[in-house]
N, C-alpha and C positions, 0 to 999 in steps of 0.2 A: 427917195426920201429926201426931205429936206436939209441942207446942210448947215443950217442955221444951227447955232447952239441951243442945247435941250432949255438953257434957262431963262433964252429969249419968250417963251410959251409963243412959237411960234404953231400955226395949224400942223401937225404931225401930216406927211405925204407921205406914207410907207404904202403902194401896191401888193393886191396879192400877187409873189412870186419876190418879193424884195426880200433882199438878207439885209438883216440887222443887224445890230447887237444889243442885248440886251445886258445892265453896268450888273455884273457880279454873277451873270448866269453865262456870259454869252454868244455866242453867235445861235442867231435861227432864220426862219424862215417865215414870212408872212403868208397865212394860209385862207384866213377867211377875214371881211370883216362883218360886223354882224350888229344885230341893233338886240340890246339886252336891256330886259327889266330890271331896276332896282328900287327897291320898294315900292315907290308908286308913280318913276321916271323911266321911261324911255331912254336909252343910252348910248351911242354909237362908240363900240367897241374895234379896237383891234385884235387878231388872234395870231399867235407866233410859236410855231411848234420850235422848239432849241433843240441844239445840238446829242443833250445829255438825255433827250426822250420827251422831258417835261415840254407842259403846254402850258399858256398861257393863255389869258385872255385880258385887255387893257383898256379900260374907258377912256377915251381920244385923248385927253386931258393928259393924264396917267402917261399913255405909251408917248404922247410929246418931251414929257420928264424924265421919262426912264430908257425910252431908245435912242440910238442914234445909228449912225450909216456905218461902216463898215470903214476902219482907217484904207486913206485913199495914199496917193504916191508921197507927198507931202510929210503924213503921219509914219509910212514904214520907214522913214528914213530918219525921222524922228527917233523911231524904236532903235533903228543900225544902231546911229550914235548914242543913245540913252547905252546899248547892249554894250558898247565896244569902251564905253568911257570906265573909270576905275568907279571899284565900288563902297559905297558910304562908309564913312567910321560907322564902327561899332561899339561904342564906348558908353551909349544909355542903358538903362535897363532892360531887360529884355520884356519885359510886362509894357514901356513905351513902345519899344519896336515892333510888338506885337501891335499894339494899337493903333500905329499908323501904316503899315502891313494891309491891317484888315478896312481901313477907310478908303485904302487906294483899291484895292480888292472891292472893296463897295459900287465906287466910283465907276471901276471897270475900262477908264480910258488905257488905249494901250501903251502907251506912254512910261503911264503908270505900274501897270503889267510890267513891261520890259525891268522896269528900276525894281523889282522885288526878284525877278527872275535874276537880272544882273548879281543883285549882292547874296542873293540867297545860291548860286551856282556856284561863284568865290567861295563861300564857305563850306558848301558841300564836298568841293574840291582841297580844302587847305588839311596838307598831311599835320598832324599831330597840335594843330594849332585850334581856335577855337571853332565849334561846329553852332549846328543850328539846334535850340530846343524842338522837342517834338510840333508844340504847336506852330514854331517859324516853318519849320519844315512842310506839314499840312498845308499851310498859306502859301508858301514858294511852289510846290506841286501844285495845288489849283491856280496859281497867278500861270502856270508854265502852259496847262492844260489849253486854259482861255488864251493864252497867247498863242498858239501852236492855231488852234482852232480857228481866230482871225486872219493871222496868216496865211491860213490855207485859202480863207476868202477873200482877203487881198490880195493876192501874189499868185492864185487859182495853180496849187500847186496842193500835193496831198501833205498829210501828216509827217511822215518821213522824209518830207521834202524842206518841209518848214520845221524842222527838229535840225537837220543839218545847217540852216539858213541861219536857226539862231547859235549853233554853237561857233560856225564860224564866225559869227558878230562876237560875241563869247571870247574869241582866239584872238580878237586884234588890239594891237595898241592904240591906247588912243590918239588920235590924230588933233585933238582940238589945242594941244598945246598947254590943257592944265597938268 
């Protein structure tokens, strides 16, 4: 797949057998591409079975905008430090935090992933002090789920392998100096 950014509209190269990821679903698998009717056009499609079962199918266009490759060494290291640095104030309302929560969840970069998983784990852990509302909590378990998941296709390491990988990111001080 092309490494270009999705917002360049550069021609999408994802082969059948490429892993993706797809922003807010993701990791899968490219399994067919296919040429599909829509109304009265011919359409070159991509197809991406995901992780969670669900299937897609993506007019070239589409799967250019909405997939992208699979974070490479560069981005998990990204994730390390994103996991290991301290985690955001909490001091907006919870109706903001939910909203910018679920756009980084949209987005899907793992990056982003990491910094919900970071603050949302802080405060699952904090005894007697403030927790997460049901729906932060919701969005922290699926930002963790999709994290775990890339992981595993990054790092070619299983689910319990990449559960352990983020907690000890989780356990370190931060090194950056803020």
């Amino acid at each position: 797949m092309s490494t270009a950014s999705p917002s360049r509209k550069t021609p999408l190269r994802a082969a059948v057998g490429d892993t993706v990821v797809y922003a807010g679903h993701g990791v899968g698998l490219v399994v067919a591409h296919e040429q599909k009717r829509v109304g009265d056009m011919e359409r070159d499609c991509v197809v991406v079975d995901l992780a969670d079962g669900l299937r897609i199918t993506l007019p070239l266009q589409e799967a250019a905008e909405r997939l992208r490759a699979v974070a490479g060494k560069r981005e998990v290291e990204d994730v390390r430090t994103t996991l290991s640095s301290p985690a955001s104030e909490r001091d907006e309302p919870w109706t903001k935090r939910i909203k910018e929560s679920k756009a980084k969840l949209a987005a899907g970069r793992a990056t982003d992933l990491a910094e919900i998983v970071r603050d949302g784990n802080r405060l699952e852990r904090t005894a007697g002090g403030a927790r997460l509302s049901d729906g932060e909590r919701r969005i922290y378990l699926q930002a963790r789920t999709l994290l775990v998941r890339e992981l595993c296709a990054a790092r070619r390491v299983n689910e319990d392998e990449a559960e352990t990988w983020i907690e000890a990111q989780l356990a370190l001080p931060d090194e950056s100096g803020d």
